[in-house]
N, C-alpha and C positions, 0 to 999 in steps of 0.2 A: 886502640879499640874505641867508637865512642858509644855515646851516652845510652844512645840507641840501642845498640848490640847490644850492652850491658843488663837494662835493663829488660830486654823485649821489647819495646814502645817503640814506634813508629811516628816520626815527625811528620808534620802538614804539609812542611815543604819537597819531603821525599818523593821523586818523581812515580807515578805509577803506571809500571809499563804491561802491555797487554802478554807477555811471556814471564811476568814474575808468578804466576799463579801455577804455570806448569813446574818452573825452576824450585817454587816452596816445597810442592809434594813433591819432587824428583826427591827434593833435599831430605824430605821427611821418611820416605822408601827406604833410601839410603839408609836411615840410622834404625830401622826396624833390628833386632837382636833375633841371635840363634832363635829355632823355635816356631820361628813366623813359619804359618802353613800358608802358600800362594798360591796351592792347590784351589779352586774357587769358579766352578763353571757346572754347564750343566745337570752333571750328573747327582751335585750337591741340591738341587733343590727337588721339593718333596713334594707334593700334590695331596693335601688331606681328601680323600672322597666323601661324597655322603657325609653321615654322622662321626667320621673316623676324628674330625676335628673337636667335637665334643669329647669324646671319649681322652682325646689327647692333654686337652686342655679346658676341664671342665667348669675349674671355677670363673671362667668365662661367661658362664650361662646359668651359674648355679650360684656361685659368690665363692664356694671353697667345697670341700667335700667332707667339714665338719658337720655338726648337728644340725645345723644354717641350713646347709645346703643339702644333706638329706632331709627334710623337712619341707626346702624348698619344691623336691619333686609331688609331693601332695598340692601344695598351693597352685602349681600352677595347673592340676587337672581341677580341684575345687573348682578355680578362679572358671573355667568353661562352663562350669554346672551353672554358677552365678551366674554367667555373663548369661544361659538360658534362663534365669530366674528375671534377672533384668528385662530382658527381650521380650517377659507376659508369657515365656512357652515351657516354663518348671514350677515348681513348690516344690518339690520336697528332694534332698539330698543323702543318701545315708554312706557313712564310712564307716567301713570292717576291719579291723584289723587283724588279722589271722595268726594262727600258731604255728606257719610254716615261716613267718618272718613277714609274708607278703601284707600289701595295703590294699583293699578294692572299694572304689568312688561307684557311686550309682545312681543315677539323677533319672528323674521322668522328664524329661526336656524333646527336642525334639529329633535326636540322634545324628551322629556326626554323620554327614552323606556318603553315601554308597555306591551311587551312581559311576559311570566310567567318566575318568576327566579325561578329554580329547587330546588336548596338547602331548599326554604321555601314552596314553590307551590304555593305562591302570586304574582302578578304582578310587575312588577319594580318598574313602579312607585311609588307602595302603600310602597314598601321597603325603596325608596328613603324619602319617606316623615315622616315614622314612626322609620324608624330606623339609629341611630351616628354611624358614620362612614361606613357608605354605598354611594358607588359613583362610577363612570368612572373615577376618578382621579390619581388611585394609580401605574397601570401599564404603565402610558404614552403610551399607544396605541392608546387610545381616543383622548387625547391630549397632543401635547409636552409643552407647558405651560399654566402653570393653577393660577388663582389664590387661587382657592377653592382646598383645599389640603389635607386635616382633613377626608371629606364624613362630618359636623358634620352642615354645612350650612343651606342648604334650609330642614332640619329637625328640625335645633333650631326656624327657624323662624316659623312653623306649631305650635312646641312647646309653643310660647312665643303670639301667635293668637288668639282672641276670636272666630275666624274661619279661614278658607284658602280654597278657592276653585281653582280649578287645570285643564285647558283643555290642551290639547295636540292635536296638530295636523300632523298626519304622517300614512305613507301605504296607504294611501286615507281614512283612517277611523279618526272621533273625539274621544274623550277618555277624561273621566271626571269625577272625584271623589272629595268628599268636605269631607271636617276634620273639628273637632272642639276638640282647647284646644291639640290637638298633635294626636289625637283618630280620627279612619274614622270614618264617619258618613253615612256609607253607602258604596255598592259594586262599583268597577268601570262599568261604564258605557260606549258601544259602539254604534257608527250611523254611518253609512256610509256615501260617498256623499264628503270626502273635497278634494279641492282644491290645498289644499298648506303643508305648512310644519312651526311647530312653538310651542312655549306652552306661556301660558298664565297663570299666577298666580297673584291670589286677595287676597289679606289678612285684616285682621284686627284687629291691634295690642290689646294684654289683656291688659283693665283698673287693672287688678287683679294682674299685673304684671311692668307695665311700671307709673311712677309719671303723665305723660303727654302723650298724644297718639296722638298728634295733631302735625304730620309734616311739617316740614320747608320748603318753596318753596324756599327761600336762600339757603340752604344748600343742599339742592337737585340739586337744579343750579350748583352749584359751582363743588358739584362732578362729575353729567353727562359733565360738560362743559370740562372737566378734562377729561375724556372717551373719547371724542370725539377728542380732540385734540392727546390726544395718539394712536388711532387706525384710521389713515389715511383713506379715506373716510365712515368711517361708520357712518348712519346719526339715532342720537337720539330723541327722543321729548319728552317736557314736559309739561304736561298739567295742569293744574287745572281749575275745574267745577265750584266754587263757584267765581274764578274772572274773569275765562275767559281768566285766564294768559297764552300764550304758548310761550315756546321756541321752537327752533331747530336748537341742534349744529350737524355741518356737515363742517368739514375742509381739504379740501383735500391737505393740507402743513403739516399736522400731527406735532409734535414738535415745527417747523419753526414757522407754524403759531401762535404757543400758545406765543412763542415770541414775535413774533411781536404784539401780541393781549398785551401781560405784558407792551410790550412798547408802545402804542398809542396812551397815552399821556406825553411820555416824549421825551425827546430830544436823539437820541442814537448815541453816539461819533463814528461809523463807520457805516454805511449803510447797507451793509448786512448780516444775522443772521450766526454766526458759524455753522454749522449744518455738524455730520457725524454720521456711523453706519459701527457699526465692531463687528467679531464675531471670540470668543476663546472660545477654551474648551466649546466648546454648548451653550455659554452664549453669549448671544447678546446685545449687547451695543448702546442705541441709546443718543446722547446730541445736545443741540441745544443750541446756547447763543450766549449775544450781552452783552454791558455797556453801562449807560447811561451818561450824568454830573449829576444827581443826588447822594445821599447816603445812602436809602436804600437800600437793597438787596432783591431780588425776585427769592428763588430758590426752586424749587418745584424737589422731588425724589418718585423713583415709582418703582415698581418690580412686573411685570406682571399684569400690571395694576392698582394693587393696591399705595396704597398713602403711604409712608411711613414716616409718619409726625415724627417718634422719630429719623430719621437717620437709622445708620447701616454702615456695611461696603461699604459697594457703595458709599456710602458719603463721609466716611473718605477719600476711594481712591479716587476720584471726586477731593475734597478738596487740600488731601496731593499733586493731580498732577499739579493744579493750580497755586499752589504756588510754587516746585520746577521748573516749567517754567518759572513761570517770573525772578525767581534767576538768572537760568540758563542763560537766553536772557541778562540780564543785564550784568551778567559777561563778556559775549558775544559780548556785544555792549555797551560798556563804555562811550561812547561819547555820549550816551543817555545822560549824566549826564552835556554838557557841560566842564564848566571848572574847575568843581570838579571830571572830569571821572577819576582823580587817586582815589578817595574813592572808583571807585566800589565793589572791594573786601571787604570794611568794612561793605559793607551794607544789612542787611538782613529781605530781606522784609517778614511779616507773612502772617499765614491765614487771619486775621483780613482784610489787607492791598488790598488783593483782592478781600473783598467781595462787597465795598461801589462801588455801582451804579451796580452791579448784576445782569444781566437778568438771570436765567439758567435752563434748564430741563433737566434732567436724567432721563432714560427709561431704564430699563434692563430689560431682560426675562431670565428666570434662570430656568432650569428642577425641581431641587428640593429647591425649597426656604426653608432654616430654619426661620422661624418670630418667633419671641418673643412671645409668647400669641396667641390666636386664635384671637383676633383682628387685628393683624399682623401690627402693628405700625412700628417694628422696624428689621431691615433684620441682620442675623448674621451669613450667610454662610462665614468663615473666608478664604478662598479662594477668592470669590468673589474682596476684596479688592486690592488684587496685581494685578488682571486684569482689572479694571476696571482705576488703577494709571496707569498701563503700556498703557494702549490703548490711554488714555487722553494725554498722557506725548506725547507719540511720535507723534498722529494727530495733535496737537495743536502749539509746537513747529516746525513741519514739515510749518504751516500754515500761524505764524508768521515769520518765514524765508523766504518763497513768498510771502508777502502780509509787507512789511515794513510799508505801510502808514495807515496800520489797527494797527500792532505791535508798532510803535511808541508814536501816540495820549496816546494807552493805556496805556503804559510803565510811561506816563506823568502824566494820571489820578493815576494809583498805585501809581509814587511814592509822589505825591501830598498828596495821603491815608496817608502813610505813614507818613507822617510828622504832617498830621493831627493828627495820631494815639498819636504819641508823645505828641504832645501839649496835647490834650488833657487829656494825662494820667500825664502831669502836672498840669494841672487845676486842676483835683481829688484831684492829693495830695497837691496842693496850699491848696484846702475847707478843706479837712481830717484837715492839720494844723493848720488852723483858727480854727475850729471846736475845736479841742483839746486846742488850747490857751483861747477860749471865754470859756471855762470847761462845752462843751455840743452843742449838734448835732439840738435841734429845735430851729426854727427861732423864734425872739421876738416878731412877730406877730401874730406868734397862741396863740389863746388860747385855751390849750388842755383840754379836760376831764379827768376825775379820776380814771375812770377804765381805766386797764391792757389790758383785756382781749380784742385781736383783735375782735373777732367774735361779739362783745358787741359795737365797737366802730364804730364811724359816722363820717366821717372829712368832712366837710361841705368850697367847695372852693368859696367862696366869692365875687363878682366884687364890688369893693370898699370900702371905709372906714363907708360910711353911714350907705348902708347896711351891712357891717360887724358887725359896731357897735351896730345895732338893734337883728343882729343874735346873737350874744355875749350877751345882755341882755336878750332876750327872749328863748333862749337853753337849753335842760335839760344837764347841766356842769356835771351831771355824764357818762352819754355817748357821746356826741355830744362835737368837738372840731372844730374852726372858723380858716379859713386864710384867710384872707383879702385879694385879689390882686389889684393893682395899677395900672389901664388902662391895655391896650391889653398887651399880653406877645407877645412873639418874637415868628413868624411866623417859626419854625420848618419843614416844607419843603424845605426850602431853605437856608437850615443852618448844617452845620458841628458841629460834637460833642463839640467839642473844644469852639465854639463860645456859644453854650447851654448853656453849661457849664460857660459860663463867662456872664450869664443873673440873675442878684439877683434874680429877680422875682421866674425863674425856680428852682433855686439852692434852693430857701426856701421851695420849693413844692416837690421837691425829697427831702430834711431833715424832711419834718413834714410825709412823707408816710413811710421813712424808707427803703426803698427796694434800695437805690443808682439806679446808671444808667448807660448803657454800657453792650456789652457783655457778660465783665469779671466779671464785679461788681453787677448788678442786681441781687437779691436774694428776691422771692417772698413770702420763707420763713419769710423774715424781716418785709413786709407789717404788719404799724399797725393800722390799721384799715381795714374791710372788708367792709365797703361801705364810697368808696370816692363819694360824692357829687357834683357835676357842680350844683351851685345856683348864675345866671344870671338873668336879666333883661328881660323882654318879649319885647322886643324891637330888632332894626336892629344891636346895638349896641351887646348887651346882645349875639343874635344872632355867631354873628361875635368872640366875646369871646370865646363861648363855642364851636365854630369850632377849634378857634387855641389850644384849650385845649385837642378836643376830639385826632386832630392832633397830637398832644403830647403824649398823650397816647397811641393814635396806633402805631404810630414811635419809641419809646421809652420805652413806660412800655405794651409791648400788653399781659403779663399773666394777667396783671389785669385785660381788658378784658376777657380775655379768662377763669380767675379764677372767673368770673361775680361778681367783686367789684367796677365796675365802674357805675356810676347810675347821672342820669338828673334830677333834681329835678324843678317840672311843677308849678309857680305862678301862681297865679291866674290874670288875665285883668282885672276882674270888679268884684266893692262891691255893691252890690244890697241892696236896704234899703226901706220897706213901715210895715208904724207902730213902731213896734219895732221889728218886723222880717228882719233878716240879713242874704245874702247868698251873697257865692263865685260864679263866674263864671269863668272858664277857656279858654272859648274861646266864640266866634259870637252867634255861635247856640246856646249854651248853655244857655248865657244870654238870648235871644230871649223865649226857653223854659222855664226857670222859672218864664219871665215875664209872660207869658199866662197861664201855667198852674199853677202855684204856688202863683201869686200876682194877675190869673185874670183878668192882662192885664194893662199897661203903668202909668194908672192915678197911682198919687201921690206916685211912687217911685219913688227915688232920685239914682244917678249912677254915681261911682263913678269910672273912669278908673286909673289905675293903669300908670303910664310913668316907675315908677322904686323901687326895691324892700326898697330903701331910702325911699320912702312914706310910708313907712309900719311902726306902731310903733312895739315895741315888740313881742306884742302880738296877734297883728294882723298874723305878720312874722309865729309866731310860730301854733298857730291856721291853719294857712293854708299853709304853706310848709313845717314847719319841725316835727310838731306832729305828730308822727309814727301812730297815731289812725286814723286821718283826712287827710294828706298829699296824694299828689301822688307823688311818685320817678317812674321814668322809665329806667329801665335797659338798658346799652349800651351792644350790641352784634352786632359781626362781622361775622355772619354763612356764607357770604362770601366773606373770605378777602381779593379776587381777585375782585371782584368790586367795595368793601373798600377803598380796595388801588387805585383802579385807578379814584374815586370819589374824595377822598382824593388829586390826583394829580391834577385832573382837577383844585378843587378850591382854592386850594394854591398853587398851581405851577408855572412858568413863561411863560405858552404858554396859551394865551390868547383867540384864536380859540376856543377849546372844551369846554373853560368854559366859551364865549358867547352863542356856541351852546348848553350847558347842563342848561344854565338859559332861551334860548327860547323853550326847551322842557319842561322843569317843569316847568314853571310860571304860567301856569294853575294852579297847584296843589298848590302853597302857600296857607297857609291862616294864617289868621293873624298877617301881613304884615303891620309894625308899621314904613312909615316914615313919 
């Protein structure tokens, strides 16, 4: 045998003949095993019709048929109403949410057309709604920018509907046809008589199709609120039936305002909002921003009004122009530095460096967006990027060259960043070293479980040694692993990476998760466990914990959130006891209802409250918080992380104001208020 055979490799000199290529696959046929189906012709392939391919294969058109993607069937009727807002032919938009489950959009625009489309002898409408890629989109006549670009939109959402009904308002006539499953259900119908100009669409997401069909007034919030601030006065609302909840965002600062709304509860190192608009090559450029003293960043990007949460070239350029400005100005003004300004030249400040204390919004409009995907996460027009660094560069340094006593402070906060950067990224490899000399990365206080497998594991965060200790005896030690922590952790709104980072406490809780922290270093891949645990005290104490924790999380680790691995796990208040019958109660009511309905009513049970999860023995613990059978965990999510964040600021922050006035607006609502 030679070398060849042996290994697979093919030598240079090997002649190659124009029948070896049928002889490999004869050879390869051949050694196919029992089992192989050869069966393989016509009658195997399938012909999706119509919308029958959506339905088959949804996350296609939607990204998946989680929360994403029922969420996604709103945006992309929104995004038409906008795209009339844009167009000079709407103002005002309002969403419904109803108590049969359904959603209904309703724009004064100038209604989807009605007319017959020739080429099929069907109406527009009924074309728009039945058939991909059919739309006004394509020749920019209708509109110069769009967000809907595909035709494949408000067709996937008929598609993806247990039904969808359709009015239209325009020519002075109504017009009205209902669909089910993607199919009409019926001819369009005309009345005469209207008024006005608009359409209206009702849907109702498929249980047959979506895990959950039950929409998020959070997250519905968060994007119309997002609409609204991009499209300078146009006024949206939002409603829901079952609580009676309404918004209406209506900002006539467009951008501006969205900043100052990121900032109003922090502190912002110059007073008023950057804000400009410029326009190259058809592309229109809109940015607003400020900085705060704080150190996170708040920067939201968008391209025809859509959200472009994965980035893209806008970003990069956004980014890369940030940062060669502040280079630039330093070089420029060395005596920024003091009595080090001979280093300026050495110093080279990053991306990083400019992002801590971050207001920023970017707004672009772009004739033909390329998006990644029909969900359009991420923009990849590679032009877009140099115009968008060149516009930023020269506005912006133009800006801080008039405006020194803006340009300065800032110049102070970067390079402060900076230095912090540094520290910090010695901290990391101060722990990495220890870490490697102690021979291992988990701290001596966990104690872990046995399984591997993240998906399998529960890291359960602990307030104290008591309760630790009782969570540690009474645990199932093949999945469930304990970290004890020791009094409150450091208050992470008001703390630099660097000092984080120099908190045992936190440093043992980023080595038992696995994922590090920072930037550069966080890898969600590494997370090992997919349900970390907040297990606190039902008390003020307990409370106050699991604020500076959740804190922590959204500051620092937010995919965990976002990956929904972060979870509260609920004690119970009171142990109820008459006879030998024993029940949990979780809160006031609750106990009140078992009393009466379950024991009868007060005589001769005994009650036992809870101060803290130390009272619990083992098995008590485990019996009622951490046995997966009996337990409640409640999921942390942030559907919107612009009132997250700025909740978040209110209650660990240093301005004192908002978070008197947000504890006399909610104090009604407390309950179970243990001091």
């Amino acid at each position: 045998m030679t070398q060849s055979e042996i290994t697979g490799e093919s030598r240079q000199d090997d002649p190659i003949k124009e029948t070896d290529e049928i002889a490999v696959i004869s050879a390869s046929n051949d050694n196919l095993g029992p089992g192989f189906d050869d069966e393989y012709s016509a009658r195997n392939i399938k012909v999706l019709e119509g919308l029958e391919a959506v339905r088959k294969r949804p996350g296609m058109y939607i990204g998946g048929t989680g929360s994403d993607g029922l969420h996604h069937l709103v945006w992309e009727i929104v995004d038409n109403s906008i795209d009339e807002v844009l167009a000079k032919h709407a103002s005002t938009v309002l969403v419904n949410m109803h108590e049969d489950g359904s959603l209904s959009i309703l724009d004064d625009g100038r209604g989807i057309p009605t007319d017959i489309h020739e080429p099929t002898g069907k109406p527009a409408l009924e074309i728009i709604l039945t058939v991909l890629h059919s739309g006004g989109k394509f020749d920019k006549k209708s509109y110069k920018y769009s967000g809907g670009l595909h035709g494949v939109g408000i067709s996937v959402v008929n598609a993806l509907s247990e039904w969808l009904d359709v009015t239209v308002w325009r020519d002075g006539k109504i017009f009205q046809q209902s669909f089910r499953r993607g199919f009409t259900n019926g001819e369009m119908t005309i009345t005469e008589g209207a008024t006005r100009t608009g359409t209206r669409i009702r849907f109702k997401p498929d249980s047959e199709i979506f895990e959950n069909t039950e929409f998020s007034y959070e997250i519905l919030s968060k994007r119309l609120r997002e609409m609204a601030f991009l499209n300078k006065g146009v006024k949206i609302v939002l409603r829901q039936r079952s609580t009676q909840k309404c918004h209406t965002f209506e900002y006539v600062g467009g951008i501006s305002s969205f900043v100052d709304f990121l900032n109003e509860t922090k502190t912002p190192i110059f007073k008023d909002v950057i804000a400009f608009n410029k326009e190259k090559d058809n592309i229109e450029i809109d940015v607003a921003m400020s900085y705060n003293d704080g150190y996170a960043e708040q920067f939201y990007a968008f391209v025809n009004n859509i959200s472009t949460t994965d980035g893209g070239t806008h970003v990069v350029g956004f980014r890369s122009a940030l940062t060669k400005v502040f280079n630039k100005y330093l070089k420029e003004n060395p005596d920024i530095l003091g009595k080090e300004k001979a280093k300026a030249g050495e110093i080279k400040l990053t991306t990083e460096d400019t992002r801590e204390g971050l207001i920023a919004v970017l707004s672009i409009r772009v004739p033909e967006p390329q998006f990644e995907g029909q969900t359009k996460g991420k923009l990849g027009n590679p032009e877009v990027r140099a115009i968008v660094d060149q516009a930023v560069s020269d506005v912006l340094y133009d800006y801080f060259e008039q405006n020194p006593n803006t340009a300065r402070p800032l110049m102070d906060k970067i390079l402060l960043s900076m230095k912090a950067r540094m520290a910090a990224q010695k901290a990391r490899e101060l722990t990495r070293r220890k870490t490697a000399l102690e021979g291992g990365s988990l701290p001596g206080k966990l104690a872990d479980c046995s399984e591997k497998d993240p998906a399998k594991c529960e890291l359960f965060i602990v307030e104290g040694n008591s309760a630790g200790g009782s969570a540690k005896q009474g645990r199932d030690r093949r999945i469930q692993a304990i970290l004890p922590l020791r009094g409150k952790i450091l208050n992470v709104e008001k703390t630099r990476l660097e000092r984080v980072l120099g908190s045992e406490t936190i440093r043992d809780l980023i080595n038992a998760i696995g994922t590090n922290v920072g930037k550069d270093d966080f890898d969600i891949n590494k997370i090992r466990y997919h349900k970390v645990v907040i297990m606190t005290d039902a008390d003020v104490d307990g409370a106050h914990i699991r604020t500076l924790l959740l804190t922590f999380f959204f500051r620092y680790m937010p995919e965990i959130i976002q990956n929904g691995y972060l979870y509260a796990a609920q004690p119970p208040l009171f142990k109820l006891k008459k006879g030998k019958i024993e029940k949990y109660a979780f809160s006031d009511e609750e106990k009140d209802k078992i009393i009466e309905e379950d024991f009868g009513g007060p005589d001769k049970v005994t009650m036992q409250r809870y101060k803290g999860l130390g009272e619990m023995n083992p098995e008590q613990l485990w019996e009622t918080t951490m046995n997966p059978e009996s337990r409640i965990l409640k999921q942390v999510k942030a559907d919107d992380e612009t009132e997250a964040d700025r909740i978040f600021s209110v209650l660990m922050g240093d301005k004192v104001e908002p978070r008197r006035d947000f504890i006399t607006q909610y104090a009604k609502q407390v309950k179970n208020l243990d001091i």
